[in-house]
MITISE-132728 format. One record per residue (C-alpha): x, y, z; residue number from 1; residue in one letter. Coordinates in nm, 2 decimals, always signed. Layout:
N
<r <X,Y,Z>,NUM,a>
...
END
This chain:
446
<r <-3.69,-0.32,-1.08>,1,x>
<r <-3.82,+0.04,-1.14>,2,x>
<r <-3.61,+0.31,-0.99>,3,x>
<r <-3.65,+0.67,-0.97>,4,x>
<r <-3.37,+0.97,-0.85>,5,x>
<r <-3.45,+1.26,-0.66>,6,x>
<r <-3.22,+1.54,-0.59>,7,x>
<r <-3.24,+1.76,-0.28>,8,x>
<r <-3.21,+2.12,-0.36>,9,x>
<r <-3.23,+2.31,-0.08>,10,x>
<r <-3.18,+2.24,+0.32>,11,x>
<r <-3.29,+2.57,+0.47>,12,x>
<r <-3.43,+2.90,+0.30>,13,x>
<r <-3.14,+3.03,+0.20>,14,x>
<r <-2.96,+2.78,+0.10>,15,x>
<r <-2.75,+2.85,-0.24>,16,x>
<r <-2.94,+2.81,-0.54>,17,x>
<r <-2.67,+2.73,-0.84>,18,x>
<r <-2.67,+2.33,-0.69>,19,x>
<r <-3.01,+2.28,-0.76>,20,x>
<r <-2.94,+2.38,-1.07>,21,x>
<r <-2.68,+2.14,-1.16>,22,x>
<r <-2.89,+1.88,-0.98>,23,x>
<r <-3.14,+1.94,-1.26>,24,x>
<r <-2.94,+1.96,-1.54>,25,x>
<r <-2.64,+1.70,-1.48>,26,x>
<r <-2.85,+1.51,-1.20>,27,x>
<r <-3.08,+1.24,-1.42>,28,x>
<r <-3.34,+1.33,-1.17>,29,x>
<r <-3.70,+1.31,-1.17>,30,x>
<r <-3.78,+1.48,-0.86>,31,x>
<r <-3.63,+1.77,-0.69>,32,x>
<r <-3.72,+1.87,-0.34>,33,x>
<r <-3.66,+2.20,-0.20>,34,x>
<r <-3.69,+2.15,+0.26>,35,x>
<r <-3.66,+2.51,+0.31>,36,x>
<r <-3.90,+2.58,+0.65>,37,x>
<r <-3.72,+2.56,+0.91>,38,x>
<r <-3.99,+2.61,+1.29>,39,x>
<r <-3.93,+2.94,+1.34>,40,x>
<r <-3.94,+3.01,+1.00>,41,x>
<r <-4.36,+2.97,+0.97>,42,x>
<r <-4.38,+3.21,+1.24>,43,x>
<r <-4.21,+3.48,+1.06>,44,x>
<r <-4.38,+3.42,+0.77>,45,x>
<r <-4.69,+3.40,+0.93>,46,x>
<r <-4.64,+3.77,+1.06>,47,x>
<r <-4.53,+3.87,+0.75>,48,x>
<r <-4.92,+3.73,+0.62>,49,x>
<r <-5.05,+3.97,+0.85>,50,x>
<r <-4.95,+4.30,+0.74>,51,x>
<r <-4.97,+4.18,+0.36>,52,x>
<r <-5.20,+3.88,+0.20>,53,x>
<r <-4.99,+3.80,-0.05>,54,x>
<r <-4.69,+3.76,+0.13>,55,x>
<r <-4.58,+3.44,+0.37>,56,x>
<r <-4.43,+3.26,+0.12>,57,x>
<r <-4.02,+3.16,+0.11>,58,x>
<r <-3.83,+3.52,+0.04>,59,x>
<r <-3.61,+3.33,-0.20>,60,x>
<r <-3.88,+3.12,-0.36>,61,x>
<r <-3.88,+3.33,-0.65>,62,x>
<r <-3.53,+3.34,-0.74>,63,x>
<r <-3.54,+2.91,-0.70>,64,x>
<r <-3.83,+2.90,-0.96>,65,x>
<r <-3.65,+3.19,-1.20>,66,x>
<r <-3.35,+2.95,-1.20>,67,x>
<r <-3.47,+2.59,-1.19>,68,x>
<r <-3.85,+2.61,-1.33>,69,x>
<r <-3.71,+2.61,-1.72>,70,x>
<r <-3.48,+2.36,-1.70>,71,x>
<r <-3.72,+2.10,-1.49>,72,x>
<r <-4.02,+2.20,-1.70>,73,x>
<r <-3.83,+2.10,-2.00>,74,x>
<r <-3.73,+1.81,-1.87>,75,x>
<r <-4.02,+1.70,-1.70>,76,x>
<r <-3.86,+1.68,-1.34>,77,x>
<r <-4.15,+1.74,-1.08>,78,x>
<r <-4.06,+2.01,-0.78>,79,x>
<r <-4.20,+1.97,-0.46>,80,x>
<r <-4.12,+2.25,-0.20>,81,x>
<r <-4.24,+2.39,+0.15>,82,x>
<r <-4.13,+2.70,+0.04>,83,x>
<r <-4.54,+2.79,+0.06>,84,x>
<r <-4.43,+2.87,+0.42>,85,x>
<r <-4.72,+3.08,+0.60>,86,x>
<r <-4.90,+3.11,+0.26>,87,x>
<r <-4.90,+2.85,+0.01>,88,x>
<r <-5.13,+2.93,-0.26>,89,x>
<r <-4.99,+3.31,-0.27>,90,x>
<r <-4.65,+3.09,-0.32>,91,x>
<r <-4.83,+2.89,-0.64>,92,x>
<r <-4.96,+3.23,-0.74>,93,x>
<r <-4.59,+3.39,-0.81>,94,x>
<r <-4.49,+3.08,-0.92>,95,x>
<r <-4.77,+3.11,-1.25>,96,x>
<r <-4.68,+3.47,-1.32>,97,x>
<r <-4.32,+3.37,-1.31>,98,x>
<r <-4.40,+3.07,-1.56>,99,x>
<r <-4.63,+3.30,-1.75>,100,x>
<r <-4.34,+3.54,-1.83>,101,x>
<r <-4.11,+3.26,-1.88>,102,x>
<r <-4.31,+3.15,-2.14>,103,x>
<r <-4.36,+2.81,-2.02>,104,x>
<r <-4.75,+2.63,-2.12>,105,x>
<r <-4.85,+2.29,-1.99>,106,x>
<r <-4.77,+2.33,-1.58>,107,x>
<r <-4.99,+2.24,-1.35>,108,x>
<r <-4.92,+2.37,-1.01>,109,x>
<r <-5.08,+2.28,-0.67>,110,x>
<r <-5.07,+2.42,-0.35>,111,x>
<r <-5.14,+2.23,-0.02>,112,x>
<r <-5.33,+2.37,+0.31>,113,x>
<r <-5.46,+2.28,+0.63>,114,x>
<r <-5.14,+2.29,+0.80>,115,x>
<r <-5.28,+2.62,+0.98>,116,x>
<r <-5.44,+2.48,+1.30>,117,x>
<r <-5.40,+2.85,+1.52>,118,x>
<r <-5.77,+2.80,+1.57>,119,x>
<r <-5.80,+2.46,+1.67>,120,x>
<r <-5.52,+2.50,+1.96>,121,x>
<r <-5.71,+2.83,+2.07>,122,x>
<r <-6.03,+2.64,+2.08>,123,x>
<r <-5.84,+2.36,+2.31>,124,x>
<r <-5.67,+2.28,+2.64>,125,x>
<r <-5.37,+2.18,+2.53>,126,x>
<r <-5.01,+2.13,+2.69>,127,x>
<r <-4.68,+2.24,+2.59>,128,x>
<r <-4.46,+1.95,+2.53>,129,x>
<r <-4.11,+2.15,+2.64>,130,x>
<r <-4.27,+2.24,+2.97>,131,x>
<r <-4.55,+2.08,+3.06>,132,x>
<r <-4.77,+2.48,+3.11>,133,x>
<r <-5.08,+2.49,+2.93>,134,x>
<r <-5.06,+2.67,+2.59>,135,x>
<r <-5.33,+2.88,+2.75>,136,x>
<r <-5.04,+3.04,+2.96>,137,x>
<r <-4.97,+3.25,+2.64>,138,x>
<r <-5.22,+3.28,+2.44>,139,x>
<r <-5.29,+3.66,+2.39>,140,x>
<r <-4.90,+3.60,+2.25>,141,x>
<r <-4.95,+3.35,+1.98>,142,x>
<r <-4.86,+3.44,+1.61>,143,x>
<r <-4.86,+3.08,+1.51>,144,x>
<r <-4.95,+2.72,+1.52>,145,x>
<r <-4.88,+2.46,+1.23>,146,x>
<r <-4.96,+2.08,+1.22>,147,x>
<r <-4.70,+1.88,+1.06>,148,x>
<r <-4.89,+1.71,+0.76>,149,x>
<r <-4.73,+1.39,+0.64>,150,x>
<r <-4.74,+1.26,+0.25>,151,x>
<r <-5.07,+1.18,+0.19>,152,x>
<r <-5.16,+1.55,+0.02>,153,x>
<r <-4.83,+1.58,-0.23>,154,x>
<r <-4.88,+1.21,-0.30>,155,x>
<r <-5.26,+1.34,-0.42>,156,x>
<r <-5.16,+1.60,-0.62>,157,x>
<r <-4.94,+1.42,-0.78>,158,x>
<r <-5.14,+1.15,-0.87>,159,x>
<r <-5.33,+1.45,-1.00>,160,x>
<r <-5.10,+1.53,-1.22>,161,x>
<r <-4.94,+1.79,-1.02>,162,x>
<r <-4.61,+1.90,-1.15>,163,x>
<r <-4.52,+2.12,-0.87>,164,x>
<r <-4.67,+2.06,-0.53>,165,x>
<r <-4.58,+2.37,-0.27>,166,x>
<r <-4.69,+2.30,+0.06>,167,x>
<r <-4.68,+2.46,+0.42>,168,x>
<r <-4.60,+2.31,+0.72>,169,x>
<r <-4.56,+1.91,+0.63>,170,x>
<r <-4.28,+1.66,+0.79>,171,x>
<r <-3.93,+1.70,+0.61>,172,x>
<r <-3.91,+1.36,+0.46>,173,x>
<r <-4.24,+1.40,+0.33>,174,x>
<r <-4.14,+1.58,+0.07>,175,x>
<r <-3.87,+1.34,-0.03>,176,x>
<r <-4.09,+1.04,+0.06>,177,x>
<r <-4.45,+1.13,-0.15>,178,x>
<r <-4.30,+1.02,-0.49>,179,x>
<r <-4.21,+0.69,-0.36>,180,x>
<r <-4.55,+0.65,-0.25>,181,x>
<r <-4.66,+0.80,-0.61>,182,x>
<r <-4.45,+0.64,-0.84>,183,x>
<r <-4.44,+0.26,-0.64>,184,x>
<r <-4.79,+0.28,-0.49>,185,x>
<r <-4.66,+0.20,-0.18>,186,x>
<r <-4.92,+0.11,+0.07>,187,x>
<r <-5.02,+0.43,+0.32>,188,x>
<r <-5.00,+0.07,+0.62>,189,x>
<r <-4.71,-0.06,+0.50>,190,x>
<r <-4.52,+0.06,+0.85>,191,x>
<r <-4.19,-0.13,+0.75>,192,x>
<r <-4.17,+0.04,+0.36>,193,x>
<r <-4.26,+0.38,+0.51>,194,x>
<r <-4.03,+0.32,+0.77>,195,x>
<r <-3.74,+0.30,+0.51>,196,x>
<r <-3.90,+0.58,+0.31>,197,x>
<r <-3.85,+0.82,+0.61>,198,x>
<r <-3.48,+0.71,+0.65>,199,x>
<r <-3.44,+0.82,+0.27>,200,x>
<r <-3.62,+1.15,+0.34>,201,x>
<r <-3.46,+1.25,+0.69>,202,x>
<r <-3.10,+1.16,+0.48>,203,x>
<r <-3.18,+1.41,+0.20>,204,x>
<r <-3.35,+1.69,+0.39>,205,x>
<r <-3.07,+1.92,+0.49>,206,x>
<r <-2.92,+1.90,+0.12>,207,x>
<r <-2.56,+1.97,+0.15>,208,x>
<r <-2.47,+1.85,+0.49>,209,x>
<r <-2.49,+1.51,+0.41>,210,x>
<r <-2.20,+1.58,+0.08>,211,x>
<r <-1.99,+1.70,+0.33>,212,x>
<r <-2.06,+2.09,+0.41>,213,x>
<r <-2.14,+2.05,+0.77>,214,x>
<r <-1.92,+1.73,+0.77>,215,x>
<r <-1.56,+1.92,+0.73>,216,x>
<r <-1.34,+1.96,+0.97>,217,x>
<r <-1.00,+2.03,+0.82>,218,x>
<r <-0.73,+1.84,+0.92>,219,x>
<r <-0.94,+1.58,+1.11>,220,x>
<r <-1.27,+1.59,+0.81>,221,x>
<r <-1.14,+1.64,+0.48>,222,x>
<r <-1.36,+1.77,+0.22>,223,x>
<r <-1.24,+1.91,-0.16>,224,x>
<r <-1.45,+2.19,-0.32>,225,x>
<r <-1.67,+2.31,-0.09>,226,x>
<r <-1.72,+2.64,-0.22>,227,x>
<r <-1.90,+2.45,-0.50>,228,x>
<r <-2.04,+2.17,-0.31>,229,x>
<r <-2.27,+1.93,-0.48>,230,x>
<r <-2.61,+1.85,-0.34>,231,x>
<r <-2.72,+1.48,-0.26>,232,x>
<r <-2.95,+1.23,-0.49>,233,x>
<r <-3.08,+0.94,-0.42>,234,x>
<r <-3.14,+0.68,-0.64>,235,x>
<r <-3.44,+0.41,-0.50>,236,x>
<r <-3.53,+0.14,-0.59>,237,x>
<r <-3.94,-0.01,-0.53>,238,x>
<r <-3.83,-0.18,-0.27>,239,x>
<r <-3.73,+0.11,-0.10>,240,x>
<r <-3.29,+0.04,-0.15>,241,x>
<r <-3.17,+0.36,-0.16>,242,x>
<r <-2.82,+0.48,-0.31>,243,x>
<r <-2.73,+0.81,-0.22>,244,x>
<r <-2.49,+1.00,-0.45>,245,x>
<r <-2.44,+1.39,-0.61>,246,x>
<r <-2.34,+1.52,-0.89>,247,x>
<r <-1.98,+1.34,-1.04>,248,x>
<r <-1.75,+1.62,-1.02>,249,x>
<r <-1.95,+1.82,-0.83>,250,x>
<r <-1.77,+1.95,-0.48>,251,x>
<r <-1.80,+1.74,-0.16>,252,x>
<r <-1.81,+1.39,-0.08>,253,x>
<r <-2.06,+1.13,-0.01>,254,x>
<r <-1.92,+0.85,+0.22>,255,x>
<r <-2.03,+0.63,+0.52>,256,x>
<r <-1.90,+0.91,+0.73>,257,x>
<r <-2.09,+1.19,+0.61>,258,x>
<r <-2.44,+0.97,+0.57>,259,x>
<r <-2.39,+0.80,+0.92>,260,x>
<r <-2.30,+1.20,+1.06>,261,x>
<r <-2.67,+1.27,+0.90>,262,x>
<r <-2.82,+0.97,+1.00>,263,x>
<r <-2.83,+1.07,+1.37>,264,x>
<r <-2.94,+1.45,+1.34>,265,x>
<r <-3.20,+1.53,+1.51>,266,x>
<r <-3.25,+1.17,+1.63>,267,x>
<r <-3.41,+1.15,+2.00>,268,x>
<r <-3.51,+0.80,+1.97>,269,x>
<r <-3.39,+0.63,+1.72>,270,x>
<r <-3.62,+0.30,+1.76>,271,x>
<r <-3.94,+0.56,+1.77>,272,x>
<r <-3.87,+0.82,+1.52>,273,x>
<r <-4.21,+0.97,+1.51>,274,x>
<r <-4.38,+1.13,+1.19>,275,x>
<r <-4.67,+1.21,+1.09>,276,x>
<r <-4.67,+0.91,+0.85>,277,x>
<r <-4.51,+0.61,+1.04>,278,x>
<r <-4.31,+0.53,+1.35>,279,x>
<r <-3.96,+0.49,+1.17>,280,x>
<r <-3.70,+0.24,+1.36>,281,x>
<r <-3.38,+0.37,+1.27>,282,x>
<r <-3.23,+0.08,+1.46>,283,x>
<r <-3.19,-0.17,+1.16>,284,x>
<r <-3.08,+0.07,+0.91>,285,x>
<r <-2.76,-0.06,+0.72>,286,x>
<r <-2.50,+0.11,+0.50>,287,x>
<r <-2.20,+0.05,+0.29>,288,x>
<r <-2.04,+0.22,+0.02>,289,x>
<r <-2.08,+0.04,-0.30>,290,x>
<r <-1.85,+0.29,-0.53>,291,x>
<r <-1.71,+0.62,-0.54>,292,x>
<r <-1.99,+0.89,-0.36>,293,x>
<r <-2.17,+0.62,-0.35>,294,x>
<r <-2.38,+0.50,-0.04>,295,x>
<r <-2.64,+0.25,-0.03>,296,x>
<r <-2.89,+0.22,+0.23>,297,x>
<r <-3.17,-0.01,+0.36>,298,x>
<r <-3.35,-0.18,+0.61>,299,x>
<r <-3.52,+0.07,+0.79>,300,x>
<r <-3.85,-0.07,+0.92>,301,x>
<r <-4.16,+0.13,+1.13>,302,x>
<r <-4.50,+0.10,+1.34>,303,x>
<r <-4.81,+0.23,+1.32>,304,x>
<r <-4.84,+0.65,+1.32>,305,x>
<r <-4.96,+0.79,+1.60>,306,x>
<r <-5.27,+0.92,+1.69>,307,x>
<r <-5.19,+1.25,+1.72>,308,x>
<r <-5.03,+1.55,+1.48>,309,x>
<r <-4.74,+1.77,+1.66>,310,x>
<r <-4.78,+2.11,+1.61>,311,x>
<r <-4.53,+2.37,+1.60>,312,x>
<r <-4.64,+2.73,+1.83>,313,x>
<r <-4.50,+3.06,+1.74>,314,x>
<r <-4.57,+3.31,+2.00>,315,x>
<r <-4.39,+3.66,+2.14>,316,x>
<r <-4.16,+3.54,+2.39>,317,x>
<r <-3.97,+3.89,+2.44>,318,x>
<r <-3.71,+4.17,+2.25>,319,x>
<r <-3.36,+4.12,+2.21>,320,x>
<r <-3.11,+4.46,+2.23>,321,x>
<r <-2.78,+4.43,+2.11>,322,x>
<r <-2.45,+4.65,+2.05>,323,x>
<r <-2.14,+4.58,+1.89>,324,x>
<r <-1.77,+4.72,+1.87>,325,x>
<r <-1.42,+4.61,+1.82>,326,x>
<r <-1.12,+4.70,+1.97>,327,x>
<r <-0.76,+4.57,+1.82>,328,x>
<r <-0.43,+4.60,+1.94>,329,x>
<r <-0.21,+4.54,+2.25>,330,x>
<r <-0.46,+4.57,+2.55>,331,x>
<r <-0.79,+4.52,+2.32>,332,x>
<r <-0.84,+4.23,+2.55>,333,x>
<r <-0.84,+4.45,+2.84>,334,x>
<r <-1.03,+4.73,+2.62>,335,x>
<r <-1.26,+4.48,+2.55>,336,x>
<r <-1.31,+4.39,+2.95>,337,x>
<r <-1.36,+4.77,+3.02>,338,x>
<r <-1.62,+4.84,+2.81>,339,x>
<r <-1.83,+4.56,+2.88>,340,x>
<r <-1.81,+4.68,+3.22>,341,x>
<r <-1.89,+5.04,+3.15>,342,x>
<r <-2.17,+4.94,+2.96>,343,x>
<r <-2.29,+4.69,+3.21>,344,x>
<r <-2.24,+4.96,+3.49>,345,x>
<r <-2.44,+5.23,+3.25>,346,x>
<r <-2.73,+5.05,+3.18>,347,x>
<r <-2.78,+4.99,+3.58>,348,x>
<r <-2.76,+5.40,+3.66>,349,x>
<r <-2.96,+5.43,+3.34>,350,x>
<r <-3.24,+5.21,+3.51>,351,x>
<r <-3.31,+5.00,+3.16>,352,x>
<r <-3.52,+4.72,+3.26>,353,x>
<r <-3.43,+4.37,+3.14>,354,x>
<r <-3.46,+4.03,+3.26>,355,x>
<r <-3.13,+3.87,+3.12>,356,x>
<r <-2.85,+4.02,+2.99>,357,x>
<r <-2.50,+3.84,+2.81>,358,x>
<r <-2.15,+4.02,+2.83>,359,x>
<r <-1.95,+3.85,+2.59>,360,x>
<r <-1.61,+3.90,+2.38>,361,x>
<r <-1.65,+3.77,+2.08>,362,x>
<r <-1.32,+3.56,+1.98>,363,x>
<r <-1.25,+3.47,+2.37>,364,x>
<r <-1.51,+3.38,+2.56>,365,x>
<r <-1.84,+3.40,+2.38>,366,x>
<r <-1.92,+3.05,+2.31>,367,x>
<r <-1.79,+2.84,+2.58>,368,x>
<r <-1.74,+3.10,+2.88>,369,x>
<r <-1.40,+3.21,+3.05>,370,x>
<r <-1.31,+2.90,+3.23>,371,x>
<r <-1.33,+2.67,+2.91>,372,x>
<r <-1.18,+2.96,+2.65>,373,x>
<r <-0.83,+3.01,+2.84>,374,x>
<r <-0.59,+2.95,+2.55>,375,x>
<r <-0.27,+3.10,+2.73>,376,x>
<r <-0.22,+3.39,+2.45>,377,x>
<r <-0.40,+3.75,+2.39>,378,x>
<r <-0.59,+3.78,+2.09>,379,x>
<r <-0.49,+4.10,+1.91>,380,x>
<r <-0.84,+4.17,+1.86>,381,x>
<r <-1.19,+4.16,+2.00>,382,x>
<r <-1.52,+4.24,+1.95>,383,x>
<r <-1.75,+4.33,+2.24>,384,x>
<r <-2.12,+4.17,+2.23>,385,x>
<r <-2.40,+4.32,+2.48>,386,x>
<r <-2.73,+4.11,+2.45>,387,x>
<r <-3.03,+4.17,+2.65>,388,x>
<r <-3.38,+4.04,+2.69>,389,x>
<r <-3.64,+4.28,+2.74>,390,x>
<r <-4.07,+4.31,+2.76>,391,x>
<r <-4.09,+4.57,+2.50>,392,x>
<r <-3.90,+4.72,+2.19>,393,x>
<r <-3.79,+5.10,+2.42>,394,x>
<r <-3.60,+4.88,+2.68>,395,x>
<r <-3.44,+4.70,+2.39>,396,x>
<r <-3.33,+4.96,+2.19>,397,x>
<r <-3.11,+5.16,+2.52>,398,x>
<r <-2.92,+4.86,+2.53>,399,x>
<r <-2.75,+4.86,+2.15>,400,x>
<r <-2.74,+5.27,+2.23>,401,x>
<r <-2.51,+5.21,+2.54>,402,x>
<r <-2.24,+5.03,+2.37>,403,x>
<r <-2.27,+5.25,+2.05>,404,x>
<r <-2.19,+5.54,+2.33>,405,x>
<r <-1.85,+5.38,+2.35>,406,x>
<r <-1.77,+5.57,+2.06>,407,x>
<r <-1.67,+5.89,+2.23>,408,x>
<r <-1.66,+5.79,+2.59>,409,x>
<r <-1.40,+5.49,+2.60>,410,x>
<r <-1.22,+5.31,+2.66>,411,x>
<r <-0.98,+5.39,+2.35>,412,x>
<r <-0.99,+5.24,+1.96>,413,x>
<r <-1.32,+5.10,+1.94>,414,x>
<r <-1.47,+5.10,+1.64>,415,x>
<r <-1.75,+4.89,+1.43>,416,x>
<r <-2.00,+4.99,+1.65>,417,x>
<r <-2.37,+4.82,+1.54>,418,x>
<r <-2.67,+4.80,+1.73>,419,x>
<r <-3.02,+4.67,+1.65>,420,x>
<r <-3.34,+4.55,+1.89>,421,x>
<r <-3.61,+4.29,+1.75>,422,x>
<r <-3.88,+4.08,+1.87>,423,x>
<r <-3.83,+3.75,+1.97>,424,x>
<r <-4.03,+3.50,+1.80>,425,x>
<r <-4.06,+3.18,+2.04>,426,x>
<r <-4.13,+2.82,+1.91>,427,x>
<r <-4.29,+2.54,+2.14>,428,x>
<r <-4.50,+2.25,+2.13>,429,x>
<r <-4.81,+2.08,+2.13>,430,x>
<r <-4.97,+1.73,+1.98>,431,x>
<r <-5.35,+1.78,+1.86>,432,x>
<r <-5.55,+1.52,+1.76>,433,x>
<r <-5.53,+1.39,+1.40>,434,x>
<r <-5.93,+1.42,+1.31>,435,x>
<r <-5.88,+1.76,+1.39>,436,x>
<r <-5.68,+1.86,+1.10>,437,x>
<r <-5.78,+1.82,+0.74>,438,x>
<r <-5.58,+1.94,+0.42>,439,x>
<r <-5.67,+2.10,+0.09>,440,x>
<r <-5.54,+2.10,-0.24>,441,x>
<r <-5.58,+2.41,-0.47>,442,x>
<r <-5.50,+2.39,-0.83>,443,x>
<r <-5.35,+2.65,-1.10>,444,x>
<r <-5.28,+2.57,-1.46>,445,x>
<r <-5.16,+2.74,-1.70>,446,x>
END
């Protein structure tokens, strides 16, 4: 039975680099996936777009390519990426010149659109799935709005001959799951094979979590050699039995624990896990470990996809202000407590307008608020944390300068002071119909 590996080399944009790496050259891969867009992330980059054309694309996406692109090219490994972000053919673009000043002949790159549906949503009446408003609510706010694509467009270029596919906005396991499609010719209806193909992606798609990075917990979640933690491969066969495994010697672990700890993330419903591809049942997925960082998986069925696309909305929600500083010491608990209420009392006579603002110290009740964070001792240091939301970037900015005021006007030893004020990029919601969003493929060879 024909088997193929693909390696996960990335989980978010920025990620480390150096396992992707080793996947490529000690992986006996044939596919390596980068899932580096996180929601928020297209938003950002789509700003970013605005005030240059040729930017949008994943900050680090160069670096990746300078590191990976010689090794998989001379191997013949295939790299398919979101990394395109907010501007995917700019993305194929760097990629040539880097390729061209590598040296490297014979690559043909592609880059996938349509993901960009801003228009269609402004066009619409449509709802926002966390609230129920209508999108029109805040629409002289919108930055963004991005359709998740499913396979069907890296499966094309591929079958094209593609031997990097960078893409925009598409589901996670897409990426994993198009050279399955590609290299078994799996049916695009085949809702139970799919079904097991999105199990495989979703396991892969944050890279190192599912080794053991996110997994450790010392003392209670052992894991050895972290600091060089190996990312995941899975090995899967055309009937869609999956093994996944890393690197041998490579840091981490790959267990039951660490897969089934995966498994569930980001899981709402784990009988309708819906993509733009299939309705995955995660329900009658089963594991075991057949060796040593060694997991196999299988069973995962599906239904029909749905009818509709979701769409992810970036829009300016707001500005954040915020100030720092540390005090240390007997007392820098009560220090601390002082100059959160100085500053709370100074930015009340100052009249700085804001519509929610957080008093926390950092290291004793920041997290998990006073009540749960009584531990019985004094820390012998703190750091003081003033956030506030405001409507515009003046409001924001007064908030950081109060606490960096601390300086010279008490309480005693602070010291560390930061400050900074940004705009708050907001992420919602909505589910637009499917025949209203179309991909493209655009080609570069060199």
């Amino acid at each position: 039975m024909k088997k193929i590996r693909i390696g996960s080399g990335a989980g978010y944009a920025g990620d480390r680099i150096e396992p992707a790496v080793e996947l490529a050259e000690k992986g006996n891969i044939q596919y390596l996936s980068f899932e580096c867009l996180a929601e928020r992330t297209i938003a950002i980059a789509q700003q970013a777009k605005m005030k240059d054309t040729n930017a949008g694309y994943d900050a680090l996406l160069a670096a990746r390519m300078e590191a990976v692109l010689p090794i998989c090219h001379a191997k013949g490994i295939k790299i398919i990426s979101n990394m395109g972000a907010a501007n995917p053919i700019a993305g194929v673009q760097k990629i040539k010149e880097i390729a061209q000043k590598m040296g490297i002949k014979g690559l043909k790159i592609a880059a996938v659109t349509g993901d960009d549906v801003l228009s269609v949503v402004k066009a619409g009446d449509y709802t926002i799935e966390e609230t129920g408003a209508k999108l029109a609510t805040i629409k002289d706010k919108l930055v963004s709005a991005n359709a998740y694509l499913g396979v069907k467009p890296i499966a094309e270029a591929l079958k094209n001959g593609a031997d990097i596919v960078i893409t925009g906005r598409v589901a996670d396991p897409a990426l994993f799951m198009a050279p399955l499609i590609y290299e078994f010719g799996w049916s695009e209806t085949d809702w139970n094979i799919l079904g097991q193909g999105t199990v495989i992606g979703h396991l892969l798609e944050c890279a190192g979590q599912i080794t053991g990075g996110y997994f450790a917990d010392p003392g209670y979640k052992d894991v050895d050699g972290l600091a060089r933690l190996g990312f995941p491969i899975a090995e899967v066969s055309e009937d869609g039995t999956a093994v996944i495994t890393k690197v041998s010697g490579s840091g981490g672990k790959v267990t039951l624990a660490t897969c089934k700890e995966q498994f569930l993330y980001e899981i709402h419903n784990p009988a309708a896990y819906m993509t733009p591809d299939v309705v995955a049942n995660y329900t009658t997925v089963a594991m075991r470990e057949i060796g040593p960082d060694q997991v196999e998986v299988k069973g995962g069925t599906g239904q029909a996809k749905p009818a509709t696309l979701k769409a992810s909305i970036g829009y300016v929600d707001s500005y954040i202000g915020e100030g720092q500083i540390s005090y240390a010491g007997p007392g820098a608990v009560n220090r601390g407590r002082l100059a959160l209420a100085i500053v709370a009392e100074r930015l009340k006579l100052m009249g700085v307008q804001y519509s929610e603002l957080k008093l926390d110290l950092v290291g004793v009740d920041s997290l998990h608020g006073g009540k749960l964070s009584q531990t019985g001792h004094e820390p012998y240091e703190v750091r003081v944390r003033v956030t506030g939301r405001t409507q515009n970037m003046k409001e924001a900015v007064r908030i950081g300068n109060e606490v960096e005021t601390l300086y010279t006007n008490g309480p005693a030893g602070g010291g560390g002071a930061t400050k900074v004020a940004r705009e708050v990029v907001a992420m919602v919601s909505v589910v637009v119909p499917r025949e209203l969003v179309s991909y493209s493929l655009h080609y570069e060879v060199i």
